[in-house]
VEXMI-698663 format. One record per residue (C-alpha): residue number from 1; residue in three letters; x negated, y, z negated. Coordinates in nm, 3 decimals. Example, Ala and Ser with C-alpha at 12.3 -4.5 7.8 and 13.67 -1.06 7.14 Angstrom:
# VEXMI-698663
+-----+-----+---------+---------+---------+
:   k :   r :       u :       v :       w :
+-----+-----+---------+---------+---------+
:   1 : ALA :  -1.230 :  -0.450 :  -0.780 :
:   2 : SER :  -1.367 :  -0.106 :  -0.714 :
+-----+-----+---------+---------+---------+
# end
This chain:
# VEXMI-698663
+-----+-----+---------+---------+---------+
:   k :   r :       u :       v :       w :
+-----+-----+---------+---------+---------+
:   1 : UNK :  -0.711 :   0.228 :   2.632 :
:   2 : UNK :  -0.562 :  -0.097 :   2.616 :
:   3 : UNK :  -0.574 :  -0.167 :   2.248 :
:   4 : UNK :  -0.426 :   0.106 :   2.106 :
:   5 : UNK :  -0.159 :   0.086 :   1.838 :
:   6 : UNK :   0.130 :   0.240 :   1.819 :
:   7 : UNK :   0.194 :   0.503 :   1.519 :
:   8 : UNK :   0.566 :   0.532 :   1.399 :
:   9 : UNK :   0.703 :   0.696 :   1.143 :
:  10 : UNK :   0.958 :   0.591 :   0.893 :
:  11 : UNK :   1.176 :   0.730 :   0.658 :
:  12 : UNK :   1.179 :   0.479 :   0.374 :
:  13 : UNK :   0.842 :   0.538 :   0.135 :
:  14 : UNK :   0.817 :   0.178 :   0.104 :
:  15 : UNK :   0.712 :   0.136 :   0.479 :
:  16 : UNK :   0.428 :   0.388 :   0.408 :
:  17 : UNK :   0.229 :   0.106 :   0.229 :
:  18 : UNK :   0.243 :  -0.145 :   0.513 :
:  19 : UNK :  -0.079 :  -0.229 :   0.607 :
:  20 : UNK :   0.013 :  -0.124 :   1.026 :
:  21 : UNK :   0.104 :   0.159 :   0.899 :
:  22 : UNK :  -0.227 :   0.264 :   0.716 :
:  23 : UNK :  -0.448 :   0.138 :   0.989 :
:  24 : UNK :  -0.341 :   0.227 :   1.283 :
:  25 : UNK :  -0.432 :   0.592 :   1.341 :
:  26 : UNK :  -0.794 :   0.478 :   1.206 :
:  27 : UNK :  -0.816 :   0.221 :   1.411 :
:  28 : UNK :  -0.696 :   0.438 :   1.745 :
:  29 : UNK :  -1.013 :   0.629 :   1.669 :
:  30 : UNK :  -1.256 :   0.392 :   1.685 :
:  31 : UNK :  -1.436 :   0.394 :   2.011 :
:  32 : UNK :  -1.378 :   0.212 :   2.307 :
:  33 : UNK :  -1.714 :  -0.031 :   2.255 :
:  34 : UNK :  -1.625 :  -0.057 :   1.933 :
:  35 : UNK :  -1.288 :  -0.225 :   1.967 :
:  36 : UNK :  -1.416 :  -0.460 :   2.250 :
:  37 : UNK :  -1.656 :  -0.569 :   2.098 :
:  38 : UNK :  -1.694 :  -0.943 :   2.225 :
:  39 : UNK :  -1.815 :  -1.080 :   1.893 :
:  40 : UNK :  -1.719 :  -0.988 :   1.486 :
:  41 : UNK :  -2.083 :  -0.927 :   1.387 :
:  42 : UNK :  -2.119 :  -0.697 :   1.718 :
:  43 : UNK :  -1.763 :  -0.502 :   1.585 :
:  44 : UNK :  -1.927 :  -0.467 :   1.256 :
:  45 : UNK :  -2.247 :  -0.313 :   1.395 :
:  46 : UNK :  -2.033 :  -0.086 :   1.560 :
:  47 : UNK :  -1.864 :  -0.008 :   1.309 :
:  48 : UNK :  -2.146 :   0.056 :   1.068 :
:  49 : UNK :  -2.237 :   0.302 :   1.354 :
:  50 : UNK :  -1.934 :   0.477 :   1.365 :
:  51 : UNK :  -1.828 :   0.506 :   1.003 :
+-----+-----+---------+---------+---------+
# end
């Protein structure tokens, strides 16, 4: 998919809490509908759905 984010990995502990680095293997996940969604209040629904 097109909107996938890229993972890396990092040595330093401080780059753990980085908010990329938290959300991105969540938000790979998600399904395709989900993350092109055309509207927020669709993504939510979908979101809802898939949580």
């Amino acid at each position: 998919s097109g909107h996938k984010l890229e993972h890396r990995r990092f040595n330093l502990n401080i780059r753990k809490n980085f908010f990329t680095q938290k959300v991105t293997e969540h938000w790979n996940r998600l399904p395709r509908e989900t993350v092109k969604s055309p509207s927020l209040e669709t993504f939510k629904t979908h979101l809802d759905v898939f949580l």
